[in-house]
C-alpha positions as CSV (number, residue, x, y, z in Angstrom):
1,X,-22.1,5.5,-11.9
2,X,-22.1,3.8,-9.1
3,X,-25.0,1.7,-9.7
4,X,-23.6,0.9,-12.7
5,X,-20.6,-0.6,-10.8
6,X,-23.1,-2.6,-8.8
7,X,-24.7,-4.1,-11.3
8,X,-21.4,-5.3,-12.9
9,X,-19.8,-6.3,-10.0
10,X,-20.8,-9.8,-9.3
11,X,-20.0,-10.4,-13.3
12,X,-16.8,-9.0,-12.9
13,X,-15.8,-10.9,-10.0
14,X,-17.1,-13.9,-11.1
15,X,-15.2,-13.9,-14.3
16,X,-12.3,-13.0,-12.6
17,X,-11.6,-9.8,-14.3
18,X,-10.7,-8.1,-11.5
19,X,-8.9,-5.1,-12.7
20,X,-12.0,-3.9,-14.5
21,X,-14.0,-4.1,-10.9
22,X,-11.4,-1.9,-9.7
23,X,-12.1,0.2,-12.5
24,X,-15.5,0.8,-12.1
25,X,-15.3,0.8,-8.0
26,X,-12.6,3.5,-8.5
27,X,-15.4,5.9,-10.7
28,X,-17.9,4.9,-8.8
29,X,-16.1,6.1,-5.6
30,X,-15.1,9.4,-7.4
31,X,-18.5,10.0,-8.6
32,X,-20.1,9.5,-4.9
33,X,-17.6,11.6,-3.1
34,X,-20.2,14.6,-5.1
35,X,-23.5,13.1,-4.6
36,X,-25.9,14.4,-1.8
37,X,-26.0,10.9,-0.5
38,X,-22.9,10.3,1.7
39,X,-24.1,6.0,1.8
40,X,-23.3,5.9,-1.5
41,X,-19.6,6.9,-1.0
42,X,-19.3,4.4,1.7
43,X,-20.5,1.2,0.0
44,X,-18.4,2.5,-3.0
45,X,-15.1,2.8,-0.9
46,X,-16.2,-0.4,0.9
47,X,-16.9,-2.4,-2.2
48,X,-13.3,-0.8,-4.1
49,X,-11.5,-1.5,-0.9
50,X,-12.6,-5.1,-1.9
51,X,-11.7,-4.5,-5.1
52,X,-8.0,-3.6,-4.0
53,X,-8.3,-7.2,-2.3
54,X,-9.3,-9.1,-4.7
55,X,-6.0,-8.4,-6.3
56,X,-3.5,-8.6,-3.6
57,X,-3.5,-4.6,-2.7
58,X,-3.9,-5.5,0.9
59,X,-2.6,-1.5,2.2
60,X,-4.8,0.2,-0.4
61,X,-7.9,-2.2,0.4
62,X,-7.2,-1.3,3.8
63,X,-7.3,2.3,3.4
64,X,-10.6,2.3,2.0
65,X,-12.4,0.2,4.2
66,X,-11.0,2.6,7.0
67,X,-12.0,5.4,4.9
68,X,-15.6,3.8,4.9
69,X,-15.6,3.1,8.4
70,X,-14.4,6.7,9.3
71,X,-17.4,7.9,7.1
72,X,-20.3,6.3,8.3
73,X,-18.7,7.1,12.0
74,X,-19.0,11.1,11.2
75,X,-22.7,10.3,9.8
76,X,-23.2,8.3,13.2
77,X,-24.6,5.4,10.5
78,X,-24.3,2.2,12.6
79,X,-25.9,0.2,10.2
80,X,-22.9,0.6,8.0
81,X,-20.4,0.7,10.9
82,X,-21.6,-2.8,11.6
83,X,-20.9,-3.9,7.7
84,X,-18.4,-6.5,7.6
85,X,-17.0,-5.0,4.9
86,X,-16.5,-1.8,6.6
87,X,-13.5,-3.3,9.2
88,X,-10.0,-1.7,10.1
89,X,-7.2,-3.3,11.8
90,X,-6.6,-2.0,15.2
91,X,-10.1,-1.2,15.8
92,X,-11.6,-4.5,15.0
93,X,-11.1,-8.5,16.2
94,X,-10.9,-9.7,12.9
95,X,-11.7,-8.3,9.3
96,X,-14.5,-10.5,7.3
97,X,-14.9,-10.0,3.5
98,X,-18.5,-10.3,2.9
99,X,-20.2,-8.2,0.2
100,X,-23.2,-6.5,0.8
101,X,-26.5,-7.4,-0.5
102,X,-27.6,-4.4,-1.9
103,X,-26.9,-0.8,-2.5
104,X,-27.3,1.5,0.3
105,X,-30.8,2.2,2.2
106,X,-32.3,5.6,1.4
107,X,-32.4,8.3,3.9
108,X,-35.1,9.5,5.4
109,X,-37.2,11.8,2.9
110,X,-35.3,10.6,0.2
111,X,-37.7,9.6,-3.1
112,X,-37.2,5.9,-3.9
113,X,-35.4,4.9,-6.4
């Protein structure tokens, strides 16, 4: 699912229909939480928490881009601790809102995709 959300994002936004990114962000989140590959759930939260933004939700965006930041912190993932989009007030200078480029990198071992 969350692929799915990935590919419909950019339309989404671009159109403005914002709700319907939150939408898809929010099952794509739900569906990661029970995958095997913990960067999935991150970019998900990261990319809902911009979703929550998008429309104003500034202390639900917030949450999940500390949620996403807490994550990659316990999977000692520094690539995604750097992530713009993975900031939390308090802990960083400023928060950016840049979207990521593509979906997570595989792990080690893990057959491409």
């Amino acid at each position: 699912m969350w692929h799915t959300a990935w590919a419909v994002n950019t339309f989404f936004r671009r159109r403005g229909h914002h709700h319907d990114e939150l939408a898809v962000w929010q099952a794509a989140v739900d569906i990661a939480d029970h995958l095997p590959h913990p960067g999935a759930g991150i970019t998900a939260r990261q990319l809902l928490g911009l979703a929550h933004a998008n429309l104003g939700r500034h202390k639900q965006s917030l949450g999940h881009l500390c949620r996403a930041l807490a994550l990659a912190e316990q999977r000692h993932d520094l690539v995604q601790q750097a992530n713009p989009t993975t900031s939390c007030p308090g802990r960083d200078s400023e928060m950016l809102t840049v979207s990521p480029v593509g979906p997570p990198p595989l792990a080690r071992g893990e057959p491409s995709r």
